[in-house]
SERO-530761 format. One line per field, with one value per residue (C-alpha): residue number from 1; chain; x, y, z. Coordinates in pm, 1 decimal. Each point is the difference from the previous one (the first is absolute). Layout:
REM residues N
nr <- NUM	... .
kette <- A	... .
x <- X	... .
y <- Y	... .
z <- Z	... .
REM end
This chain:
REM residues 183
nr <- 1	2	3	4	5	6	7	8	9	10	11	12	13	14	15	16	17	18	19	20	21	22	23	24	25	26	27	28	29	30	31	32	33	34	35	36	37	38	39	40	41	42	43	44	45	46	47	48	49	50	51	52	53	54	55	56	57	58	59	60	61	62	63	64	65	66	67	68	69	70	71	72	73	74	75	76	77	78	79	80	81	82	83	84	85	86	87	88	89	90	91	92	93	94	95	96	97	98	99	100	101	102	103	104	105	106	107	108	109	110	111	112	113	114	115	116	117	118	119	120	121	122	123	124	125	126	127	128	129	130	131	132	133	134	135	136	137	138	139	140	141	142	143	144	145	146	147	148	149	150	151	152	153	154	155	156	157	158	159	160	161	162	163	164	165	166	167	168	169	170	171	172	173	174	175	176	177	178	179	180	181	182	183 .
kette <- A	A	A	A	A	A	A	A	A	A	A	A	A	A	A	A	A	A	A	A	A	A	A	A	A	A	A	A	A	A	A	A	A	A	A	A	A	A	A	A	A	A	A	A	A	A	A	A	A	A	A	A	A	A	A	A	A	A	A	A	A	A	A	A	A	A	A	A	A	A	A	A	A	A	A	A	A	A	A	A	A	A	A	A	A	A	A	A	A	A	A	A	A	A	A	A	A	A	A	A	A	A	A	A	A	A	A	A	A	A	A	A	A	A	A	A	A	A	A	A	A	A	A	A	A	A	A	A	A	A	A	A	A	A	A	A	A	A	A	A	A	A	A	A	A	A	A	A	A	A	A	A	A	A	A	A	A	A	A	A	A	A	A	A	A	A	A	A	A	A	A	A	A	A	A	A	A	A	A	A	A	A	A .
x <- -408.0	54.1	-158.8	185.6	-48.0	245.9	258.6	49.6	31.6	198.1	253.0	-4.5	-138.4	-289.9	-68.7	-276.1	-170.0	-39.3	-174.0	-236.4	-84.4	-12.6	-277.8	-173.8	15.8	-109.8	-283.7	-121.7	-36.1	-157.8	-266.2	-31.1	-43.9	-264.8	-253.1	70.1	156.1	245.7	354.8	300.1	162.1	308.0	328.0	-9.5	-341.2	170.1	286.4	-228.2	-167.0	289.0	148.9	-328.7	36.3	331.0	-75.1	-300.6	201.9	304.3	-278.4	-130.2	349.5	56.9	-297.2	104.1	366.7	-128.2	-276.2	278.1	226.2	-290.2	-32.7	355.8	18.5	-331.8	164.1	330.6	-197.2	-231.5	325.6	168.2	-311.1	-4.6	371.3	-73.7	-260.3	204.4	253.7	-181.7	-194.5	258.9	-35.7	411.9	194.0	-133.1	233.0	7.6	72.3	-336.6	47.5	-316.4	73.0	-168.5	60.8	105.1	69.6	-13.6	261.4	-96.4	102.3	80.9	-82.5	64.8	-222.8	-54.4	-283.3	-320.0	96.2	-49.1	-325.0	-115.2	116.7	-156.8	-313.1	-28.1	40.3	393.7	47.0	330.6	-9.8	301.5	93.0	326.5	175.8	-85.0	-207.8	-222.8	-175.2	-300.7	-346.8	-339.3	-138.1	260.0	69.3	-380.0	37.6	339.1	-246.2	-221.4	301.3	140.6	-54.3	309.8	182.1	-158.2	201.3	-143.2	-321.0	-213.4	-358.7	-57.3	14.6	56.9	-292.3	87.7	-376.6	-8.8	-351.1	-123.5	-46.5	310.1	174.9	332.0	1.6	299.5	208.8	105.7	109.1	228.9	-103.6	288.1	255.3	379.8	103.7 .
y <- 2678.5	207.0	-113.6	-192.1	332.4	160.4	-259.6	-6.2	394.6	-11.4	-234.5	205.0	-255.5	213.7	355.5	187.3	39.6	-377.8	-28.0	265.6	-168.0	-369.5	229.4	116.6	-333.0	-212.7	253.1	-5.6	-369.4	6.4	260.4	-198.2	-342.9	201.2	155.5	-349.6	225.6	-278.7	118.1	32.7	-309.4	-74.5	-61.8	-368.4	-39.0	190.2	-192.8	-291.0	150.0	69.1	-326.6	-185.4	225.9	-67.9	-360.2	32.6	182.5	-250.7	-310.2	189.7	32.3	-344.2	-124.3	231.3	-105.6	-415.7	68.1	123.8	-261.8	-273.7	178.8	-15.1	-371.6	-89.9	212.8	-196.1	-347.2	101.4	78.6	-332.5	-190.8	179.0	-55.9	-382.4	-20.3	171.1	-244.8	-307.9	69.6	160.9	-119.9	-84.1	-143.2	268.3	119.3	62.0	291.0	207.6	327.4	65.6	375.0	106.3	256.6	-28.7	272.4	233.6	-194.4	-172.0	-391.4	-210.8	-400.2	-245.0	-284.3	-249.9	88.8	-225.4	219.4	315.0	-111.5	-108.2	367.1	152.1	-187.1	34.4	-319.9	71.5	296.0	146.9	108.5	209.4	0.7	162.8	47.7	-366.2	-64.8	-377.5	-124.4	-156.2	-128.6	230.8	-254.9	100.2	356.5	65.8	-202.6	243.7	290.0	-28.6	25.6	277.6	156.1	194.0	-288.3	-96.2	151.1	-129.0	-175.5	2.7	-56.1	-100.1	-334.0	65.0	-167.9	-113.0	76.5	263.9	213.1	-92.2	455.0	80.6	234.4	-43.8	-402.9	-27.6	289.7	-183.9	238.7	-146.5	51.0	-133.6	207.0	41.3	309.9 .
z <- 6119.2	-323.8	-302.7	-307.3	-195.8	268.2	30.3	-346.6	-22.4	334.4	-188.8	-322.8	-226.2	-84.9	-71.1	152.1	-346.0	-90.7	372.7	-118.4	-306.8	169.0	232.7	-267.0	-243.1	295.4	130.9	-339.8	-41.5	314.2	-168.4	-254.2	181.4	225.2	-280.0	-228.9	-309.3	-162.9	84.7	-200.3	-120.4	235.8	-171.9	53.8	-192.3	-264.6	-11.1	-12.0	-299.8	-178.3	16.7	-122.5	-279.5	-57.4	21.5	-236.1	-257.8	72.9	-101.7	-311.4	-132.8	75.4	-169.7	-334.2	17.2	14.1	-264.6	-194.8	46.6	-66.5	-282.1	-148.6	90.7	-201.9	-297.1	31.0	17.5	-335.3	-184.3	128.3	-77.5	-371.8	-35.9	41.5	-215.2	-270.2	43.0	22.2	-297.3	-203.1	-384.7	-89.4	-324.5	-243.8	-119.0	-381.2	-249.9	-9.1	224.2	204.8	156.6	334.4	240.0	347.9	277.3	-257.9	-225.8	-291.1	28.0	-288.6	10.8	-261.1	-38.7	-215.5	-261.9	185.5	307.7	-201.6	-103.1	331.2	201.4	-312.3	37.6	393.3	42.3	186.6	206.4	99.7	414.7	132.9	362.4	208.5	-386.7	-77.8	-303.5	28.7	-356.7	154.7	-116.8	3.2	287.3	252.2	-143.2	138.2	284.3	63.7	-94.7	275.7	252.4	-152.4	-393.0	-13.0	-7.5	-348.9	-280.6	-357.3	44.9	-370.0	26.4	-395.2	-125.5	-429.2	-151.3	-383.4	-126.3	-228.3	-20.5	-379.9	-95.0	188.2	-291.0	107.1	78.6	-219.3	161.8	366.5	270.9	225.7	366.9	106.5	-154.9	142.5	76.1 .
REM end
């Protein structure tokens, strides 16, 4: 009975080169398997390799792309959570005829308020907070509460309160400066 090796070349499904080099591949893993030298990795534990790493590098990118998006969502929840503050707390009916000028993504923002307002954003008592082109008049309490969320969002916070005592040598006592001049 002919060997496999035969038939196959008998049918023409093989060459006579690849059944020399099926010889010589299997008599050297026989070699090998005799003195105990580790052989070659077969193709199917490469395979096997590859696709752990593939898997590996498929979790890792995972892992990134959810960190991410965990990420985005606890930005989106601070700015929510802000946004109600802002709007709970939001100081209203102040309107008067004093201008009090601030800027605002790069623009500068006029808002009138009456003149007890003035004093109070003047004397840090009021701060103004801007948030998605919206501007909130709020007090100092909840603009630091906002602050520790997020300090961008704070646009005119002033950390003076105007004391009325006047040192007793000051030389220019009866010259006032304005701090709070409009421009």
């Amino acid at each position: 009975m002919a060997s496999l090796q035969d038939q196959l070349l008998k049918a023409g499904l093989t060459t006579k080169q690849k059944a020399r080099q099926a010889n010589t591949s299997q008599r050297k893993s026989n070699k090998q398997k005799r003195s105990g030298v580790a052989k070659d990795e077969s193709l199917q534990e490469q395979v096997k390799q590859d696709l752990a790493k593939a898997q590996k590098e498929k979790l890792a990118k995972d892992t990134a792309l959810n960190e991410e998006r965990k990420q985005q969502l606890a930005n989106k929840e601070k700015m929510l959570r802000i946004q109600q503050i802002l709007e709970h707390h939001q100081i209203k009916n102040v309107s008067g005829e004093t201008e009090y000028n601030y800027t605002f993504n790069s623009k500068i923002k006029k808002l009138f308020v009456n003149a007890v307002t003035h004093r109070a954003l003047v004397n840090g008592r009021l701060a103004v907070c801007g948030l998605t082109e919206q501007s909130y008049l709020v007090t100092a309490e909840t603009a630091a509460k906002v602050a520790t969320l997020d300090a961008s969002v704070i646009l005119v916070q002033n950390d003076k309160v105007e004391s009325d005592l006047v040192e007793a040598d000051d030389p220019y006592a009866d010259y006032q400066i304005p701090d709070d001049m409009m421009w």
